[in-house]
C-alpha positions in Angstrom: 0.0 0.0 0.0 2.9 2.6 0.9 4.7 1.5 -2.3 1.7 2.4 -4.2 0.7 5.5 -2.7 4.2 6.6 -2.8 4.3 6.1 -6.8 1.2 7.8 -7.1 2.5 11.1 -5.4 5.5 10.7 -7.6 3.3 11.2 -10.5 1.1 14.0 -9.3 4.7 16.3 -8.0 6.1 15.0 -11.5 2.9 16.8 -13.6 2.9 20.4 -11.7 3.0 23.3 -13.8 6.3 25.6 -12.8 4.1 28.6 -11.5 2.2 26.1 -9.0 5.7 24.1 -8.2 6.7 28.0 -7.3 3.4 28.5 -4.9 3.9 25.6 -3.9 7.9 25.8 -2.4 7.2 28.7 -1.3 4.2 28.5 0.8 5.9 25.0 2.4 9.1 27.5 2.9 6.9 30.0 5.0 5.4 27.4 7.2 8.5 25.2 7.7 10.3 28.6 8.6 7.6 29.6 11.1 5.9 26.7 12.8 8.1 25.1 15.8 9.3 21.6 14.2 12.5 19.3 14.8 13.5 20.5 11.5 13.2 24.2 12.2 15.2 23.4 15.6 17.8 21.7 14.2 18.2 24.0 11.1 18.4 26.8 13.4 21.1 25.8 15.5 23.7 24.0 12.8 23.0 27.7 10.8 23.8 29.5 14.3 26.5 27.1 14.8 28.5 26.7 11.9 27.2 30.0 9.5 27.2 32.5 12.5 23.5 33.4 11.5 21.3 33.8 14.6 18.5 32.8 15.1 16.4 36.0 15.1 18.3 37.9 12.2 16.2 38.5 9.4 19.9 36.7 7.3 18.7 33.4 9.3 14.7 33.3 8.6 16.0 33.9 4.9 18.1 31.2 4.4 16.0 29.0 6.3 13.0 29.5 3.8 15.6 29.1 0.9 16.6 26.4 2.1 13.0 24.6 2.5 11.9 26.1 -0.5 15.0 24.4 -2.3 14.1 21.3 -1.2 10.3 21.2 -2.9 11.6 22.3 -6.0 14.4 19.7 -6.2 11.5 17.0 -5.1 9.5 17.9 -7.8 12.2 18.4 -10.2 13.4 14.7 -9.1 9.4 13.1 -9.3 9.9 14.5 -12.8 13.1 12.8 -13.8 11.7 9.5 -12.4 8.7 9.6 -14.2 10.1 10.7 -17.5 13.7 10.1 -18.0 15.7 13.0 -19.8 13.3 15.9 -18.7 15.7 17.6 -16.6 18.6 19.3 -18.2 22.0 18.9 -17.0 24.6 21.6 -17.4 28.4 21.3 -17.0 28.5 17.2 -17.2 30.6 16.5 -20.0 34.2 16.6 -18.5 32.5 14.6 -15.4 31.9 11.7 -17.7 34.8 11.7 -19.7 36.7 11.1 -16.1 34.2 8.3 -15.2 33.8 6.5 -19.2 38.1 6.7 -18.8 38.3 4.9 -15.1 35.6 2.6 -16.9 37.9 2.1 -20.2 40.7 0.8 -17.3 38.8 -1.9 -15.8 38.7 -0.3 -12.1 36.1 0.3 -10.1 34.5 3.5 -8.6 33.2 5.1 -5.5 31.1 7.7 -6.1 30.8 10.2 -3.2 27.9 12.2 -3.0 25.9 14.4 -0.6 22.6 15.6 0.7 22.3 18.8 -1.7 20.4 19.6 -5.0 19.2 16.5 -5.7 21.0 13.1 -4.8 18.4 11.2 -6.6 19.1 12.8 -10.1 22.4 12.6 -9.1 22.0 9.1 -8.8 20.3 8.5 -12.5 23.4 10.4 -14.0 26.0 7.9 -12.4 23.6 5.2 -13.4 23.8 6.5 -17.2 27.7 7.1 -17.3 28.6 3.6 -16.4 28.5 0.6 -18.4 28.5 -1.6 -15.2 26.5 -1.8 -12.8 26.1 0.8 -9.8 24.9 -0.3 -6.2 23.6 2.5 -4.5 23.7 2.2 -0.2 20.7 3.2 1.5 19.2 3.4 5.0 16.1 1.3 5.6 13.0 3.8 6.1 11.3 3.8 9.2 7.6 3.5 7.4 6.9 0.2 6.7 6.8 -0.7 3.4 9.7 2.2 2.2 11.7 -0.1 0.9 9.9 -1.6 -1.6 8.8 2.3 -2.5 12.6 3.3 -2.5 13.7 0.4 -4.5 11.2 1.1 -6.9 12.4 4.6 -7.1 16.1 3.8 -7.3 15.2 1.1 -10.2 14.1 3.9 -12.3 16.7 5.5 -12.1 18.7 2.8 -13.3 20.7 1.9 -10.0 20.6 -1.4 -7.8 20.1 -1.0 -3.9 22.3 -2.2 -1.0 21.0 -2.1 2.7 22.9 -0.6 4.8 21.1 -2.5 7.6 22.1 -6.2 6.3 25.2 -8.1 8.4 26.1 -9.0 4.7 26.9 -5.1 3.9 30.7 -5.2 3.7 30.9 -8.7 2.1 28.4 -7.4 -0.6 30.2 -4.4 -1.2 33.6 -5.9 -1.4 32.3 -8.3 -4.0 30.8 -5.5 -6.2 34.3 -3.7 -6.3 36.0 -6.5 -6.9 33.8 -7.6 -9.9 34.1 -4.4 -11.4 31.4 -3.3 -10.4 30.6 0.2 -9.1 29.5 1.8 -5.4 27.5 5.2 -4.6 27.5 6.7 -1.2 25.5 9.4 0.0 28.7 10.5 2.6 27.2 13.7 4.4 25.2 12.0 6.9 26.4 11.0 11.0 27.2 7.4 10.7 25.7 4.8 12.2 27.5 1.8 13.5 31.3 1.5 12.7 32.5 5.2 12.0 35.2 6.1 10.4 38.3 8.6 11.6 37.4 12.1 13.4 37.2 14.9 10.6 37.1 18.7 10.3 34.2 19.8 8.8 32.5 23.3 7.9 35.1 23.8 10.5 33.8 21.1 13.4 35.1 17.9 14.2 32.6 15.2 13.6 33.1 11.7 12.8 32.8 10.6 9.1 31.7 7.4 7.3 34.6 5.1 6.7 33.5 3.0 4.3 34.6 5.0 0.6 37.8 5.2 2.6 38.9 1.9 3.3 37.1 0.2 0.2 39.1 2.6 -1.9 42.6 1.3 -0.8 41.6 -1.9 -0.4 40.2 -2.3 -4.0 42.8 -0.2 -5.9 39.2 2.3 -6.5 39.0 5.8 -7.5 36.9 8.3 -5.2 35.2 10.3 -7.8 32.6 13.0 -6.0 29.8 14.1 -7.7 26.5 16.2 -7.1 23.8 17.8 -9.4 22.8 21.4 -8.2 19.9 23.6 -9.3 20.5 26.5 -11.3 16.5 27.3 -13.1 13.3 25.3 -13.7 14.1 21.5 -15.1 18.3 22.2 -14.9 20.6 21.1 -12.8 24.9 21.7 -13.0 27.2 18.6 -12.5 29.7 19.3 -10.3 32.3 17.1 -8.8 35.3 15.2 -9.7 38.7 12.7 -8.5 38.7 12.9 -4.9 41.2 10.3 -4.4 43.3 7.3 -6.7 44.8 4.9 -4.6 47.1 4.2 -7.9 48.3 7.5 -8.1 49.0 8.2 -4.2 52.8 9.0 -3.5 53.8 6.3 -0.4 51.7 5.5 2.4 48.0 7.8 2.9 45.9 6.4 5.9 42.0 6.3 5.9 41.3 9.3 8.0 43.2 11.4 5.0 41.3 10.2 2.5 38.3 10.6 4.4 39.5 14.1 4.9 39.8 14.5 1.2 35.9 13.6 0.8 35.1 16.4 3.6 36.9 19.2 2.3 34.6 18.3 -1.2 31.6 18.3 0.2 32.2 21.0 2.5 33.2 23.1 -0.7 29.6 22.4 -2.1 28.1 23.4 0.9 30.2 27.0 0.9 28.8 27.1 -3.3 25.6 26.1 -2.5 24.6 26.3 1.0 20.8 26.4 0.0 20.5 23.4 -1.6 22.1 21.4 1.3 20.1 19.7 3.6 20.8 21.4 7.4 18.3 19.9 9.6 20.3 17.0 9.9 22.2 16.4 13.7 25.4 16.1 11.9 27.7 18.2 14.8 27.4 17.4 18.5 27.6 21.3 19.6 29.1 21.7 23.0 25.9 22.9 25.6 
């Protein structure tokens, strides 16, 4: 029943006209800015935090609409892509693939590192399209029952295979995809859960980081390649990313915590392009009382 409902909204959001998908993000970004929520706490306090925004300036009730408001457009504009392949437009991309389609030509491997900002799902369908082999994309198990079956269904449009992150099987599974030739996408931006990786600095906070592109880069000889899709207009999105890290072309010994650093400083770079588009209610920094 949730998978069904779920595909059904996914259709309506994808047929919107712009001017209602305007109304639309910005009557949500009004009352997500101005009703007390978890989301309007947490937003407030990583902005305060980490931006040095306030939470009473008129700067911080800006950006916060902005930022909700960027998230219904970049919904709809995903529900869109899903439904009809090719109807988003994607600017800047051409240099991306070229680095991928090369790797490819090689025989290796590749991590793609990606983050919580524009839209991860698109994002998604453009790694999907790029490679020749197969991508496996982590994800989290939802909460509602029956999500899975709704984000599966989702991800198979968009031409990518899921791994769970939940399963005991995870690191086994995605060992056996590198090592096949077989590719891996990892939404990276996220407090881990379970085994975390090395202590990081990020947006200028230590915070532990996901370990996993780390260490399955040097052990499988693969390339970090980093890669987001940002929106610039109606229906268009800009590739941005590129090589994080090669393990073949590393001078002597480079631990996991570097590397992992490496993937930080990226996405943090986004973040300072783009901070709009990135998704701040999550509890990513444990903020001293």
């Amino acid at each position: 029943m949730i998978a069904a409902l779920f595909r059904i909204l996914v259709h309506f959001l994808a047929i919107l006209p712009d001017p209602i998908v305007e109304n639309l993000a910005t009557a949500v970004a009004w009352l997500s800015g101005n009703f007390p929520s978890r989301r309007l706490r947490l937003i407030r306090m990583n902005v305060d935090k980490i931006l040095g925004l306030p939470p009473h300036t008129s700067f911080a009730k800006t950006f916060y609409r902005q930022v909700f408001g960027s998230q219904v457009r970049c919904l709809v504009e995903t529900c869109r892509e899903v439904v009809a392949s090719g109807s988003i437009v994607l600017e800047d991309e051409q240099e991306w693939r070229r680095l991928v389609q090369g790797i490819e030509e090689n025989g290796r491997p590749v991590i793609f590192a990606a983050a919580h900002i524009g839209s991860w799902e698109i994002t998604g369908a453009l790694i999907a399209r790029t490679c020749t082999k197969q991508v496996f994309a982590l994800a989290k198990l939802p909460k509602v029952r029956g999500g899975d079956a709704a984000l599966e269904w989702l991800r198979g449009r968009l031409g990518l295979s899921v791994l769970w992150s939940h399963k005991k099987s995870l690191v086994r599974d995605m060992m056996s995809s590198l090592r096949n030739g077989e590719h891996l996408a990892m939404v990276i931006d996220q407090k881990p859960e379970g085994r975390a990786g090395d202590t990081v600095q990020f947006m200028g906070q230590p915070v532990a980081f996901v370990g996993g592109p780390a260490a399955m880069s040097l052990r499988c000889n693969a390339p970090i390649v980093s890669v987001a899709t940002v929106r610039t207009g109606p229906r268009r999105f800009r590739v941005i990313g590129g090589l994080v890290f090669d393990p073949a072309h590393s001078a002597g010994s480079i631990s996991e915590a570097q590397v992992s650093q490496m993937c930080a400083a990226e996405i943090e770079r986004w973040i300072r392009l783009y901070p709009e588009q990135w998704t701040w209610e999550y509890k990513r920094w444990v903020f001293a009382p």
